[in-house]
Backbone as XML, in Angstrom:
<?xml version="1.0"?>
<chain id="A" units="angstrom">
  <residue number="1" name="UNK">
    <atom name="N" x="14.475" y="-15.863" z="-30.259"/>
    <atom name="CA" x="13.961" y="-14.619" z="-29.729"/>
    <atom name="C" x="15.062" y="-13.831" z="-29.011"/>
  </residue>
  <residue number="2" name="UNK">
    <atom name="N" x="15.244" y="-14.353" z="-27.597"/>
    <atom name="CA" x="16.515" y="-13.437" z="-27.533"/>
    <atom name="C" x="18.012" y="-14.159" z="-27.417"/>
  </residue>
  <residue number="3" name="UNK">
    <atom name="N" x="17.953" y="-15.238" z="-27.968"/>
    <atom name="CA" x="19.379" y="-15.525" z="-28.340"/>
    <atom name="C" x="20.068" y="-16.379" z="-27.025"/>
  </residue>
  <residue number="4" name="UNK">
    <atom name="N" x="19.117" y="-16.595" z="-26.005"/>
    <atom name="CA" x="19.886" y="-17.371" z="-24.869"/>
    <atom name="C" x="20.027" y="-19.027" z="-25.189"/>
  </residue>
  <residue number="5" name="UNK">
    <atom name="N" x="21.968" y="-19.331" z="-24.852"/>
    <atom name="CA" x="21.908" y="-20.370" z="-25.639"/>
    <atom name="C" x="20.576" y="-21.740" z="-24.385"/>
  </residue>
  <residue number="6" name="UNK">
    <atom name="N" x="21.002" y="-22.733" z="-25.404"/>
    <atom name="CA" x="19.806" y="-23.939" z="-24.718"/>
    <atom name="C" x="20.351" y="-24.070" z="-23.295"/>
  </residue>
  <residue number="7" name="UNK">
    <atom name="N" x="21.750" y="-24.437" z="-23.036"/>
    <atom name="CA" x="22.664" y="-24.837" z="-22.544"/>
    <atom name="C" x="21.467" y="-24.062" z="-20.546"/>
  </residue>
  <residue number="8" name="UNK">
    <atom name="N" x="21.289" y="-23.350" z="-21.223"/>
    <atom name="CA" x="20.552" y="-22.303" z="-19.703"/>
    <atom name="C" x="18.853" y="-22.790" z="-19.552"/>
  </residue>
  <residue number="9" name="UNK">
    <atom name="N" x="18.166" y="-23.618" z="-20.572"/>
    <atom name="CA" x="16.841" y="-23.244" z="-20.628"/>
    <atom name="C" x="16.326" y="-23.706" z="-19.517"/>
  </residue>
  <residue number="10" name="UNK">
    <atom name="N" x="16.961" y="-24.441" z="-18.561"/>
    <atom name="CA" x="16.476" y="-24.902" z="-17.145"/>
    <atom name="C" x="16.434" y="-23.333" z="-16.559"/>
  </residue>
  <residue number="11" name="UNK">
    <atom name="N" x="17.070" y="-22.735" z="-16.257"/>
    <atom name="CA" x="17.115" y="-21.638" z="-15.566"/>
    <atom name="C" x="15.608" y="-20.454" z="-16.211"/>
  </residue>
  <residue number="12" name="UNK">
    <atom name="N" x="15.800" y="-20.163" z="-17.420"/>
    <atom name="CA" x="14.428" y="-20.064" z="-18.277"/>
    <atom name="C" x="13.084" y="-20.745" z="-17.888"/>
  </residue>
  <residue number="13" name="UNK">
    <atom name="N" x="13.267" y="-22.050" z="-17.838"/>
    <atom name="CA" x="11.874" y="-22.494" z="-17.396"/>
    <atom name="C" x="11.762" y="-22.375" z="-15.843"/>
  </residue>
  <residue number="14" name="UNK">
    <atom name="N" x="12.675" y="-22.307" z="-15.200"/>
    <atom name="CA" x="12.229" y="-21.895" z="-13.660"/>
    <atom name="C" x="11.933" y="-20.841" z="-13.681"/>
  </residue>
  <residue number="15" name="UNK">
    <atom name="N" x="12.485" y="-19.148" z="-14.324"/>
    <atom name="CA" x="11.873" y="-18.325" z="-14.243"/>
    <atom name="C" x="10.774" y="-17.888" z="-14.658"/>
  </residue>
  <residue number="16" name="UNK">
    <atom name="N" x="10.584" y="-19.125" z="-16.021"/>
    <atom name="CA" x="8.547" y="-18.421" z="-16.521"/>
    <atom name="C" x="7.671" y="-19.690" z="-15.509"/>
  </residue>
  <residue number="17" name="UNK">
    <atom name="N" x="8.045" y="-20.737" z="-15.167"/>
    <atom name="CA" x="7.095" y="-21.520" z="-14.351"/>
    <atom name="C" x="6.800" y="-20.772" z="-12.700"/>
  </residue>
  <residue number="18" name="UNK">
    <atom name="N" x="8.184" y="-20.624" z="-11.775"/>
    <atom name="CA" x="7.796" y="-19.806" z="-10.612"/>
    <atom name="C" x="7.107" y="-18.157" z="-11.128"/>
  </residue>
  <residue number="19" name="UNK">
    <atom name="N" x="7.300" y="-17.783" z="-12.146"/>
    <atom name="CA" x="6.405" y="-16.555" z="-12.125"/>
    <atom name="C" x="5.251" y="-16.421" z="-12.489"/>
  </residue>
  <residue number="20" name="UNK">
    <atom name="N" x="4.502" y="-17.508" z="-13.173"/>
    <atom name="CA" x="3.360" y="-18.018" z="-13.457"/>
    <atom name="C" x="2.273" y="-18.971" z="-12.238"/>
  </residue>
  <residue number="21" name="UNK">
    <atom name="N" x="3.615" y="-19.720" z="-11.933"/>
    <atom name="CA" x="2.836" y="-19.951" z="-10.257"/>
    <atom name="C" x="2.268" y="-18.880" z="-9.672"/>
  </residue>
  <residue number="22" name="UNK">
    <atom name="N" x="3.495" y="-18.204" z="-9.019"/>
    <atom name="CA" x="3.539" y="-16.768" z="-7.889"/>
    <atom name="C" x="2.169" y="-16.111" z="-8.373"/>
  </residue>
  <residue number="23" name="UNK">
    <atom name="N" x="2.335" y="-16.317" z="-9.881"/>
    <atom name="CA" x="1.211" y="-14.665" z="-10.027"/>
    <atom name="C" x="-0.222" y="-15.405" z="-9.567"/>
  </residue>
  <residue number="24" name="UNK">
    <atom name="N" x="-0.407" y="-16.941" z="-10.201"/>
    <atom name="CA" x="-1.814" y="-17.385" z="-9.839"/>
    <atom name="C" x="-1.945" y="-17.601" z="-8.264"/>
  </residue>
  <residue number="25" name="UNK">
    <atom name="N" x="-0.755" y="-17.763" z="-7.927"/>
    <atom name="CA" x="-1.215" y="-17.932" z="-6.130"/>
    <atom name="C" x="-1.572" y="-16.545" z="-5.499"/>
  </residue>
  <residue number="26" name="UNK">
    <atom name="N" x="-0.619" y="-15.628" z="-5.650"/>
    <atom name="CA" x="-1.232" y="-14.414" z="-5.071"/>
    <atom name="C" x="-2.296" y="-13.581" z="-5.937"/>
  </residue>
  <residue number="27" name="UNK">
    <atom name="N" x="-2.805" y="-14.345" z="-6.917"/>
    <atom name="CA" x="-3.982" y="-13.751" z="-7.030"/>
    <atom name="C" x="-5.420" y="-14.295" z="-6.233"/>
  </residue>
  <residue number="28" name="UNK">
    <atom name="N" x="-5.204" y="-15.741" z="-6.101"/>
    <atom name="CA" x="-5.553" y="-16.408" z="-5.259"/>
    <atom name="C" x="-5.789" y="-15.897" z="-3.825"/>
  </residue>
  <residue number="29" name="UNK">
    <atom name="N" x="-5.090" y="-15.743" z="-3.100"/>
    <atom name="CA" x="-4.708" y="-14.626" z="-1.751"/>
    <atom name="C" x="-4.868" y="-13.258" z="-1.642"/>
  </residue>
  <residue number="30" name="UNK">
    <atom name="N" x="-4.846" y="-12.878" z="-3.075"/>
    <atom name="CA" x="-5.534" y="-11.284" z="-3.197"/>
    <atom name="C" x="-7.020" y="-11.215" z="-2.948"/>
  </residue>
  <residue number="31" name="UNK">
    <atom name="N" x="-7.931" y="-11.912" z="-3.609"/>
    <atom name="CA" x="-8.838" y="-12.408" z="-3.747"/>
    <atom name="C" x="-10.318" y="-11.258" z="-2.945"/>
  </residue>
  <residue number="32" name="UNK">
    <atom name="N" x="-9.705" y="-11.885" z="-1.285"/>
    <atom name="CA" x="-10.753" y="-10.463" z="-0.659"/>
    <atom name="C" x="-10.520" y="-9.143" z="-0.647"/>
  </residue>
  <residue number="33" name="UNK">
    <atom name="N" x="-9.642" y="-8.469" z="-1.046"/>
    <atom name="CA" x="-8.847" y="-7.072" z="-1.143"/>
    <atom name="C" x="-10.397" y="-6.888" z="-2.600"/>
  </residue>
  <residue number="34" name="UNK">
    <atom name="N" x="-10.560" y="-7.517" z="-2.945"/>
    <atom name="CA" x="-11.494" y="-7.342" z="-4.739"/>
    <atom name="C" x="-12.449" y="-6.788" z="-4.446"/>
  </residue>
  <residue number="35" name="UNK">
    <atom name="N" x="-13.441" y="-6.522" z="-3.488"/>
    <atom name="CA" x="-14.198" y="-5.487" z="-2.886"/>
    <atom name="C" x="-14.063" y="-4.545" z="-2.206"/>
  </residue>
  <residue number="36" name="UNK">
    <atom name="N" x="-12.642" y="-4.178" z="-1.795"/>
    <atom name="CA" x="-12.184" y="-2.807" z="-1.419"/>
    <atom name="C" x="-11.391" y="-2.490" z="-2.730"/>
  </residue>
  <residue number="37" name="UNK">
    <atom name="N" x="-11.270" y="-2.609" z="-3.688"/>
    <atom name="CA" x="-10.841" y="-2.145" z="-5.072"/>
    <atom name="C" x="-9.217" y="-2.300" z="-4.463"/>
  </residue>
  <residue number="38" name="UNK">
    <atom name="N" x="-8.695" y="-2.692" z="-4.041"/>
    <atom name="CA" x="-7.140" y="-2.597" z="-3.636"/>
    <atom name="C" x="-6.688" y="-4.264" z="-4.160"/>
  </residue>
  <residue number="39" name="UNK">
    <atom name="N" x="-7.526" y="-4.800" z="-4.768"/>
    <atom name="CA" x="-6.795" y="-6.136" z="-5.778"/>
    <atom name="C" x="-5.415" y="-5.888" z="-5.881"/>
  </residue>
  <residue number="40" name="UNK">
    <atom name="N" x="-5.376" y="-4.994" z="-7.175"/>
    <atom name="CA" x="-3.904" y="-5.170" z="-8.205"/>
    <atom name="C" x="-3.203" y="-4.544" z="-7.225"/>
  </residue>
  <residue number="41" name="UNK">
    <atom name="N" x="-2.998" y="-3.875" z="-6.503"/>
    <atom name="CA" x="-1.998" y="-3.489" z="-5.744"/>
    <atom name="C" x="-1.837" y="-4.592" z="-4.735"/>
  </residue>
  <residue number="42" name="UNK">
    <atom name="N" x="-2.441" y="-5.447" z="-3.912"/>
    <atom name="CA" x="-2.417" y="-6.516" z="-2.989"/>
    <atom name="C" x="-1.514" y="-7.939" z="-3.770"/>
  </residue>
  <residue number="43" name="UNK">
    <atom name="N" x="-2.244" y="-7.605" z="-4.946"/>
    <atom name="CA" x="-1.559" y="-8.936" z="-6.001"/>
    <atom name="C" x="-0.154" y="-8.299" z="-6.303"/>
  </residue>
  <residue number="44" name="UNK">
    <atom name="N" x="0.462" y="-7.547" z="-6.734"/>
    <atom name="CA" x="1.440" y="-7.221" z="-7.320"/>
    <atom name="C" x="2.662" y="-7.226" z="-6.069"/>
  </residue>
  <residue number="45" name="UNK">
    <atom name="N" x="2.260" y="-6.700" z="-5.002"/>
    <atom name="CA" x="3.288" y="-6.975" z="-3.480"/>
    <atom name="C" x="3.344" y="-8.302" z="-3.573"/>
  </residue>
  <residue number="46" name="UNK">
    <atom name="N" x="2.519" y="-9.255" z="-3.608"/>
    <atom name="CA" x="1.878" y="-10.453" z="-3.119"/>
    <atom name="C" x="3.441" y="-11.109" z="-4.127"/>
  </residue>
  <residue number="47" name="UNK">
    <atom name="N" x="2.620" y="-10.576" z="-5.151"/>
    <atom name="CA" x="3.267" y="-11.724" z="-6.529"/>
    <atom name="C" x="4.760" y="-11.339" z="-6.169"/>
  </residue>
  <residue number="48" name="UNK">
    <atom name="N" x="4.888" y="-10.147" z="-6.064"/>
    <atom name="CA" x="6.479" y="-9.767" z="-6.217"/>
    <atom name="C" x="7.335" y="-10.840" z="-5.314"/>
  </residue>
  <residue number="49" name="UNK">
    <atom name="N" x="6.629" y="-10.815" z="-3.587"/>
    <atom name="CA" x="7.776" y="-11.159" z="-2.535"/>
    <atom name="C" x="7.409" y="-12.655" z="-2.997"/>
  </residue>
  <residue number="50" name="UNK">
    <atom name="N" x="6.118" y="-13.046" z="-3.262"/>
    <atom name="CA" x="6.863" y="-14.956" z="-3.542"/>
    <atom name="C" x="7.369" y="-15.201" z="-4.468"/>
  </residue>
  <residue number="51" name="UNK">
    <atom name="N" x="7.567" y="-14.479" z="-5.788"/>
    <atom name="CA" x="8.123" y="-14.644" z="-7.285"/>
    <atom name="C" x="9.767" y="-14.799" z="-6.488"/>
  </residue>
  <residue number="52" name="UNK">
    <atom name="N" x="9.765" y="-13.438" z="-5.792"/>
    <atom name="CA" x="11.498" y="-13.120" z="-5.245"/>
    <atom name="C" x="11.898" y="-14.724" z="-4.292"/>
  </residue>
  <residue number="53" name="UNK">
    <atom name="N" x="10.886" y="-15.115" z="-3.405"/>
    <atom name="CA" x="11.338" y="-16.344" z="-2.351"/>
    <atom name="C" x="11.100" y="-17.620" z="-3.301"/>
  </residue>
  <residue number="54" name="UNK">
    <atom name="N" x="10.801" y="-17.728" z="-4.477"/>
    <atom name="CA" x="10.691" y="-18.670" z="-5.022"/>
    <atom name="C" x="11.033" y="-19.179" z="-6.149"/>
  </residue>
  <residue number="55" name="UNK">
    <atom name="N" x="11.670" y="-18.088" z="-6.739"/>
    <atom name="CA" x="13.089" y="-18.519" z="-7.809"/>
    <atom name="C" x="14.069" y="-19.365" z="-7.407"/>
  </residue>
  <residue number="56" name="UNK">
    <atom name="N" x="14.532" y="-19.034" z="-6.676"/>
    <atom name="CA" x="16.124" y="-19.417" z="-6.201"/>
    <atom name="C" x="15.446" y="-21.122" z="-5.893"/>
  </residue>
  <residue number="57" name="UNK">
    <atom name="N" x="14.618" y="-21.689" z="-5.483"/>
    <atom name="CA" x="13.958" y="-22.687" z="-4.838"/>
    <atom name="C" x="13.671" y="-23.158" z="-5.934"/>
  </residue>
  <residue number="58" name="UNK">
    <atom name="N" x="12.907" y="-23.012" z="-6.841"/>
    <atom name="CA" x="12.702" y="-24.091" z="-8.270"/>
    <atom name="C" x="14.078" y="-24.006" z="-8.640"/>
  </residue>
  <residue number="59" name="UNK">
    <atom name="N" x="14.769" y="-23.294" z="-8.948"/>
    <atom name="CA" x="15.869" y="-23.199" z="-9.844"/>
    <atom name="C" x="16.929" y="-24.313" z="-9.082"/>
  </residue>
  <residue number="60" name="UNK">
    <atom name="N" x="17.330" y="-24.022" z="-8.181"/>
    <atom name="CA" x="18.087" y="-25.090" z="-7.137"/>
    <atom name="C" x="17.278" y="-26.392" z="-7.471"/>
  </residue>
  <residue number="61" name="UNK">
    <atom name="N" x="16.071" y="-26.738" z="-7.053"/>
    <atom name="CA" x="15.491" y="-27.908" z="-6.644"/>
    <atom name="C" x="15.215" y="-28.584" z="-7.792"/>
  </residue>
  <residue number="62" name="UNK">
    <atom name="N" x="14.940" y="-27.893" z="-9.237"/>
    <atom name="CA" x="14.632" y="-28.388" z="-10.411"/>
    <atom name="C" x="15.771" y="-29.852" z="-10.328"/>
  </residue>
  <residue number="63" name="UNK">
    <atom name="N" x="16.685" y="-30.059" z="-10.806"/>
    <atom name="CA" x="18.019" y="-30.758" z="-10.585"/>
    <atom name="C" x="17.249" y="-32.110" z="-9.752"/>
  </residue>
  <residue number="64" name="UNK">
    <atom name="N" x="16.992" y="-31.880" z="-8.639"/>
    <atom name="CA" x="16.743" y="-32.398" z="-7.351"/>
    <atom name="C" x="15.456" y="-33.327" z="-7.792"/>
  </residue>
  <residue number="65" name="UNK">
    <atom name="N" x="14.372" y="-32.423" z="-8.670"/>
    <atom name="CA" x="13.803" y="-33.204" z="-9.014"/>
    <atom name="C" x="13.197" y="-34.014" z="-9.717"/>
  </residue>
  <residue number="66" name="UNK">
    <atom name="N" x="14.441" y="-33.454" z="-10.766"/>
    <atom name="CA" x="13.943" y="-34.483" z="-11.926"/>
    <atom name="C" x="15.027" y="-35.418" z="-11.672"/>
  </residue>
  <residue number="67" name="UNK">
    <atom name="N" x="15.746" y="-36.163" z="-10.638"/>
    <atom name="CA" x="16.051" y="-37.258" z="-10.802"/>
    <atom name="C" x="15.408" y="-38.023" z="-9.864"/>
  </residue>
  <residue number="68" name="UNK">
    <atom name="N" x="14.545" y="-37.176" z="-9.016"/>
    <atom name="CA" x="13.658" y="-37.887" z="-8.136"/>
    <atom name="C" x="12.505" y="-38.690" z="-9.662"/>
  </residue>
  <residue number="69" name="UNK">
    <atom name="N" x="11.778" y="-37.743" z="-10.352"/>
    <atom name="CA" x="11.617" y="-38.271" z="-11.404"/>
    <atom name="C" x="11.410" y="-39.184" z="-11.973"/>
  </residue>
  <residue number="70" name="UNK">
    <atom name="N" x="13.330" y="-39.175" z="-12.216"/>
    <atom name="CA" x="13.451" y="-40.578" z="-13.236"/>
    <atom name="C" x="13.700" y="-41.598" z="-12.323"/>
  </residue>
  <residue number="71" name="UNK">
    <atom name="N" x="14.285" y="-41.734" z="-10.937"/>
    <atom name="CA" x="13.424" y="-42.863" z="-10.412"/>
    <atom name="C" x="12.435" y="-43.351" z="-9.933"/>
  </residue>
  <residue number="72" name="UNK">
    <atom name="N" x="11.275" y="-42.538" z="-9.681"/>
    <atom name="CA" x="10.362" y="-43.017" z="-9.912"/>
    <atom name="C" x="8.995" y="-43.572" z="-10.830"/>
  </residue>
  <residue number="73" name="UNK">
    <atom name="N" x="10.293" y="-43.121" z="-11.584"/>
    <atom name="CA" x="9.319" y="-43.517" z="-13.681"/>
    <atom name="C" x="10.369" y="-44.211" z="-14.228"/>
  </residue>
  <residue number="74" name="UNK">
    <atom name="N" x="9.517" y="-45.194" z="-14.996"/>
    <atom name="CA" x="10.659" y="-45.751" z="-16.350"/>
    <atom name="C" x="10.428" y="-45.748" z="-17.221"/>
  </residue>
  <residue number="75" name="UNK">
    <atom name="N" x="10.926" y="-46.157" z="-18.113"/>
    <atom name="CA" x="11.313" y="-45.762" z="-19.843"/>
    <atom name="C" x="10.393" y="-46.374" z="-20.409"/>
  </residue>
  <residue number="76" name="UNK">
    <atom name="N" x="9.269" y="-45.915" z="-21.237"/>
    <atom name="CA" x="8.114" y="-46.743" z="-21.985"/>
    <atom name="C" x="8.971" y="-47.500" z="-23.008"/>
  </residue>
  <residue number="77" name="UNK">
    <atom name="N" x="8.246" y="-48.808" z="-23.123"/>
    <atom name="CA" x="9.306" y="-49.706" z="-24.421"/>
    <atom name="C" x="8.077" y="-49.875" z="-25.440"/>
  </residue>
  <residue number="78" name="UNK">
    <atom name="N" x="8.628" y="-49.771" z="-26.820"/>
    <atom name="CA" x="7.864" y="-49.428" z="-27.896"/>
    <atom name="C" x="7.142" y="-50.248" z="-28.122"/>
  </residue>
</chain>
């Protein structure tokens, strides 16, 4: 699709997993704004500032935790 080599797809999956989080949490937290009709605007601030505080944090920590991970899992034997 767009040509980014594999070599990055950690960085890729932190940016579609924290932005898929962010959006369900602050929709979550938007939630009572839904009867003053001010939802999508409450969600979209919402989503923006934790999408922004929470990249850099999966992306760093990913590393961190998948070797937490693999020691605490082992290798299924066939």
């Amino acid at each position: 699709m767009f040509g980014i080599p594999r070599r990055f797809s950690h960085f890729v999956y932190g940016v579609i997993q924290s932005c898929l989080t962010c959006a369900i949490a602050a929709a979550i937290a938007s939630l009572p704004f839904l009867a003053a009709g001010t939802f999508v605007s409450h969600w979209l601030q919402s989503w923006l500032l934790a999408w922004l505080m929470m990249l850099p944090i999966v992306l760093f920590a990913a590393p961190a935790i998948r070797r937490l991970t693999d020691m605490l899992t082992r290798a299924e034997t066939p």
